[in-house]
N, C-alpha and C positions, 0 to 999 in steps of 0.2 A: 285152517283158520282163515277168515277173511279178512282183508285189509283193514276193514272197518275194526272188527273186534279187536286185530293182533294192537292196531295202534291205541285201542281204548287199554289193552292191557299193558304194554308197553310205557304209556304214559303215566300210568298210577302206578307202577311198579317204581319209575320213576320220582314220579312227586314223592311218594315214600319214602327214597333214599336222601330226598332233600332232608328231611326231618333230621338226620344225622348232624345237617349243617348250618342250613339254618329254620326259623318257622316260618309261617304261611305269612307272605306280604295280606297288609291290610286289603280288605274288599271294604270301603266305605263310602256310605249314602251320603251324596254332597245337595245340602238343602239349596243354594245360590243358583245352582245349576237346576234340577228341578223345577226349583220355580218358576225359571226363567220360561224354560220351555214349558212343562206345563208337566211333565214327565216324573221317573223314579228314576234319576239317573245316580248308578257308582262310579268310583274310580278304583280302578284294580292296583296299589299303589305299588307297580315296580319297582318304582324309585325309591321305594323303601328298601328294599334287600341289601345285604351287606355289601354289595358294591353298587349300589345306586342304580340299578340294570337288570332287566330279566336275562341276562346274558347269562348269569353264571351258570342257569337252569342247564344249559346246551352244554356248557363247558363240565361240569359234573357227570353229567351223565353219560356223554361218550367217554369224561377218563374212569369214571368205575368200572365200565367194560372193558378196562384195559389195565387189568391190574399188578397184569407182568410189564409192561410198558412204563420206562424209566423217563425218559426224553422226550418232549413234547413241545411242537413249532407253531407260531402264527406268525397272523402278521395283523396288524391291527392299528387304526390311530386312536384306542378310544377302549370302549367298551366290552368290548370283547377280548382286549389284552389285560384287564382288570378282571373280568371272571376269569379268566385260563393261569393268570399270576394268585389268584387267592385260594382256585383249588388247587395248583402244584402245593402251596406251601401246604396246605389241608392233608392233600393225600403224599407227600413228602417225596413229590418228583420233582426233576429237572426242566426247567421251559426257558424256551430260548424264543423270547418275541422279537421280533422287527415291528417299527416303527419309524413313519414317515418323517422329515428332520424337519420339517415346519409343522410338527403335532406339537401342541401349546406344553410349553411345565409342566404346568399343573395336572396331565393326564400321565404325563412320562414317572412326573415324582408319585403322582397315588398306583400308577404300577409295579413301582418298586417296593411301598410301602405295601403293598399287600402281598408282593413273592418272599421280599426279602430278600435272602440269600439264596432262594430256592430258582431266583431266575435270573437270566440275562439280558440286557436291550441292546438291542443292535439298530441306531437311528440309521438310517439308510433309504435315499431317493426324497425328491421334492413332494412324489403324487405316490398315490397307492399302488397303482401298478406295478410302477419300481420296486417297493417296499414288496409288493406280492414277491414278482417274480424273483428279487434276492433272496427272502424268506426259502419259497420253494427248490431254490437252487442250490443253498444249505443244506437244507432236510434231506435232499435227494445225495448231497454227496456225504454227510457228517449222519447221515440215519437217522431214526427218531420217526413220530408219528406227526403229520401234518394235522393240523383241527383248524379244521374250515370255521369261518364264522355263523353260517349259514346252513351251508350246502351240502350237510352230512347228515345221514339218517339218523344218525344216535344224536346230535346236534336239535332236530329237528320237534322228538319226540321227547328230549331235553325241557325245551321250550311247551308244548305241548302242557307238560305237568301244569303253567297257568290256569290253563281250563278246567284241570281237574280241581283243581282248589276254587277255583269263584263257582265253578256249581255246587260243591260241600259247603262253601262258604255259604253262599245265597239258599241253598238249598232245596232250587231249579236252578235250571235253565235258563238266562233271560231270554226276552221278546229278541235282542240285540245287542252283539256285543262289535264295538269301532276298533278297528286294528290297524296302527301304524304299520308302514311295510317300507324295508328297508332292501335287505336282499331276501328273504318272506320268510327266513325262517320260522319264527313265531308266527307267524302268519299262520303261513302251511301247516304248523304244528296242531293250533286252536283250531283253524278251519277244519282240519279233517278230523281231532276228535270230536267237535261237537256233529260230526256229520249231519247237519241240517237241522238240528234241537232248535239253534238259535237261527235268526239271519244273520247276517257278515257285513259287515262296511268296510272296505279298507281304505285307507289313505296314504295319501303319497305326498312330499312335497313336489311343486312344480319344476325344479330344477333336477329331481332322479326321479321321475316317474316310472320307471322300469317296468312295471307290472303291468300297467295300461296300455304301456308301448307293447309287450309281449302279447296279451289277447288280443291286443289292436290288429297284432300280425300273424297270430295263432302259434310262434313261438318266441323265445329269448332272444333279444335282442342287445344292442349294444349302442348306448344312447352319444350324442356327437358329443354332447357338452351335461356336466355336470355341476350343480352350483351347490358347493361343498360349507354355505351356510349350516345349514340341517345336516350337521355330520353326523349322526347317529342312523340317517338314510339317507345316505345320499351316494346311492349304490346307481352304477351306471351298464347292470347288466342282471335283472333276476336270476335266481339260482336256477341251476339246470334240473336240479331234485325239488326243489321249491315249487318248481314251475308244476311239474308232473301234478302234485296238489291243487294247484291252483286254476289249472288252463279249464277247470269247469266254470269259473267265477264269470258272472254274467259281465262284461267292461261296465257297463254303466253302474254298478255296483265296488267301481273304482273312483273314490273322489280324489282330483287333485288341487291342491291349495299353494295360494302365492308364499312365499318365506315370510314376505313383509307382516303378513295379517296373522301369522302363529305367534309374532312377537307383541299383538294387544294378548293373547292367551297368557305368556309369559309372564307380561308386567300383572294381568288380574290376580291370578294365580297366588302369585310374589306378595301381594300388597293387598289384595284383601283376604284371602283363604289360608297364607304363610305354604304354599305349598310352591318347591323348587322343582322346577321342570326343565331338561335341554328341550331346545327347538323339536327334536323327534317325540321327547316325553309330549309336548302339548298338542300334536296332530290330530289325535282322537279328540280332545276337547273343543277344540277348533272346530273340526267336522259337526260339531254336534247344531253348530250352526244352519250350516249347508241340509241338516237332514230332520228342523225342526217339523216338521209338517208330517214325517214319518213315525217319528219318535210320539208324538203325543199321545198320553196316555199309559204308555208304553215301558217296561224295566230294560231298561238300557244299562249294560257293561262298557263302559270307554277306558280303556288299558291305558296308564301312565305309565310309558314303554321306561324313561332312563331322567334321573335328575341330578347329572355329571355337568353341573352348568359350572363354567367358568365365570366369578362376577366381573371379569376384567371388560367381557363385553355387554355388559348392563346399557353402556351411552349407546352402542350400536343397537342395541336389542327397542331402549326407547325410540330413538332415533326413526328406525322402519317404524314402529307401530305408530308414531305421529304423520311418519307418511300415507302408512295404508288408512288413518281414519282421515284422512285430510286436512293435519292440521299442523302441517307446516311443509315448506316447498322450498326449491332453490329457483335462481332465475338469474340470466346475466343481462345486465341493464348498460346499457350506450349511453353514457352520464356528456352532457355539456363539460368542455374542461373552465368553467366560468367562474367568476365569485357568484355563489347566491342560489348554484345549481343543487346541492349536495341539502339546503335545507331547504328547497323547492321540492323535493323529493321525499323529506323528510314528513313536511306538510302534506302529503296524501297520504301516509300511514294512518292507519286508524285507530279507537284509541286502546283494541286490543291487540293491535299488531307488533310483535316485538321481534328489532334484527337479534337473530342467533347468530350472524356473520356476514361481517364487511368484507370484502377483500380487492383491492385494483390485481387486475390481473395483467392489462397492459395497457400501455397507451397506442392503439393500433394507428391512429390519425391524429394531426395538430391539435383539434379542437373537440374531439371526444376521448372518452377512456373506457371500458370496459370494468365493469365491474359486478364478482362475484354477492348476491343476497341471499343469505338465509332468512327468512321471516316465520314465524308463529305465530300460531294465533288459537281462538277458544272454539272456534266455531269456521266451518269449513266453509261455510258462503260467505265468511267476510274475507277468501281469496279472489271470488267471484265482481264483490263491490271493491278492494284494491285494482283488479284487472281492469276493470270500468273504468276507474279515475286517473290510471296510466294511459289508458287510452286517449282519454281525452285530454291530457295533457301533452298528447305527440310523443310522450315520450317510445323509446324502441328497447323491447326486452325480450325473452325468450326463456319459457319455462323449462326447467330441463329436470326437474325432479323424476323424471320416468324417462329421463333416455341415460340408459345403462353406459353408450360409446360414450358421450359428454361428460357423464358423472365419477366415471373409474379412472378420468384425465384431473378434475377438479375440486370433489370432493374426500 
């Protein structure tokens, strides 16, 4: 049996035994998006599955093949410890997840919420690593089966089952289907059963691009720095089984996107469509930006990977997406310490500039002070015409909206 077929049949033998748990996440035609670009674009709605994630596809499917297997280990901040907690309780095994100690409430309590009694959480280490290598260090001495998030073939072709539902759904093939990538399992899964039906686009945020780094370098690599915004990818080594899948993928055929600019998806999403997406669920909508000019015309599949959004970061979420359209900045200004200074200042504002935050940060010298601006505004060239009229008032400032060293001391 060839690769091709074994995984065409493995995966629908799979999506089948979803059926037991739950039905088919929606495949639905989004008019907003279409129009925009010109295109038949859907959304594959993951985020609709009983735990907000195509996660549990991977997590099902390697423990049905494991039906003499009691106890079962991860390690997860997220998503993957909510599919592996909701099929223990389902198939009525033991799972013992670890969990990083600064993974938000709200993920720790809906993992317990969906094991129950059937699991344990063991919070353990600041970063994932930690949290891995506790997890693995457990299993290896207390027994039990380890389940990767990722990086397991039953995991993989778990994932996979998506494919087979949006082609019965759609009933082809699209032109192109956009795939978030995290550590690639679902990736890997859909790319190899569509074996080349559809084209592929994968996407990464800019701070785990792993995948690009790995065809960059023709293997797995292991990135310096990870920015653990986009936690549902923000994997700082592609799978070593994942990769094997993937190391055909042409690089350019890998787009990477800033964090700040997933979070205008975010708020659209939210507030005009009512559709809840995490920063990874909106990757593929994003993209579709990036690849208007390809798409046109064109039935496009963009996978809404996970919609595990915490509202707590709503400010932050706005916040970047007013930075990524340019339309609000920070700056530290060298204010006169005079009477007469502060609404001399005032008067170059214009009349849709409004401070989002004052703040003296010191008085470095006698006769200036240093102070922290937030400004908004409606329209990004009227930072253009404020910068003008600072200028010519001598005044001395210093934009710091985009230097990450100045802004993680003062914002």
């Amino acid at each position: 049996m060839s690769e091709h077929s074994s995984i065409q049949d493995r995966a629908r033998a799979a999506e089948q035994a979803m059926r037991d748990v739950f039905p088919p996440t929606p495949l639905q035609r989004n008019t907003l998006l279409s129009e925009r670009y010109e295109a038949d674009i859907w959304l594959k709605r993951e985020d609709l599955s009983p735990v907000r994630s195509y996660k549990i596809r991977g997590a099902l499917n390697a423990m049905r093949k494991l039906p003499e297997q009691d106890l079962f280990v991860c390690a997860s901040a997220g998503n993957h410890a909510q599919g592996v907690a909701f099929m223990c309780k389902h198939f009525g095994k033991r799972g013992v997840i670890f969990m990083p100690v600064t993974t938000p409430e709200q993920k720790v309590m809906k993992t317990r919420m969906f094991g129950e009694d059937h699991v344990d959480i063991h919070m353990v280490g600041d970063y994932f690593d930690a949290t891995l290598a506790a997890a693995q260090e457990w299993c290896a001495r207390e027994g039990g089966h380890f389940l990767a998030p990722f990086d397991d073939a039953d995991v993989i072709e778990g994932q996979a089952s998506l494919a087979v539902e949006m082609v019965d759904q759609l009933g082809h093939a699209p032109d192109m289907v956009v795939l978030p990538v995290g550590g690639g399992g679902m990736s890997a899964g859909v790319y190899s059963w569509l074996d080349g039906r559809s084209a592929c686009r994968f996407v990464e945020p800019s701070g785990g691009a792993c995948l690009h780094a790995a065809l960059t370098e023709g293997a797995p690599v292991s990135l310096g720095r990870v920015d653990n915004f986009v936690d549902g990818a923000a994997v700082a080594r592609i799978g070593a089984l994942t990769f094997q899948h993937l190391s055909r993928v042409p690089v350019h055929d890998v787009l990477v996107l800033g964090e700040d600019r997933l979070c205008r998806t975010i708020l659209e999403m939210l507030n005009v469509e009512g559709i809840v997406l995490e920063p990874a669920g909106a990757l593929a909508v994003e993209a579709l930006d990036e690849l208007r000019d390809e798409i046109r015309g064109k039935t496009v599949v963009a996978v809404t990977s996970g919609g595990n959004f915490d509202f707590e970061r709503l400010p932050e979420v706005k916040e970047r997406s007013q930075r990524f359209m340019g339309l609000k900045k920070y700056f530290i200004l060298r204010l006169p310490q005079r009477p007469g200074a502060l609404k001399e200042f005032l008067n170059i504002l214009g009349p849709d500039d409004d401070i989002s935050r004052f703040e003296y940060l010191k008085k470095s010298a006698r006769n200036f002070g240093s102070v922290l601006i937030g400004i908004e505004t409606k329209d990004p060239a009227n930072f253009d015409r404020l910068f003008a009229r600072l200028n010519g008032a001598g005044m001395t400032y210093q934009d710091i909206t985009d230097d990450e060293t100045v802004a993680q001391f003062v914002l």
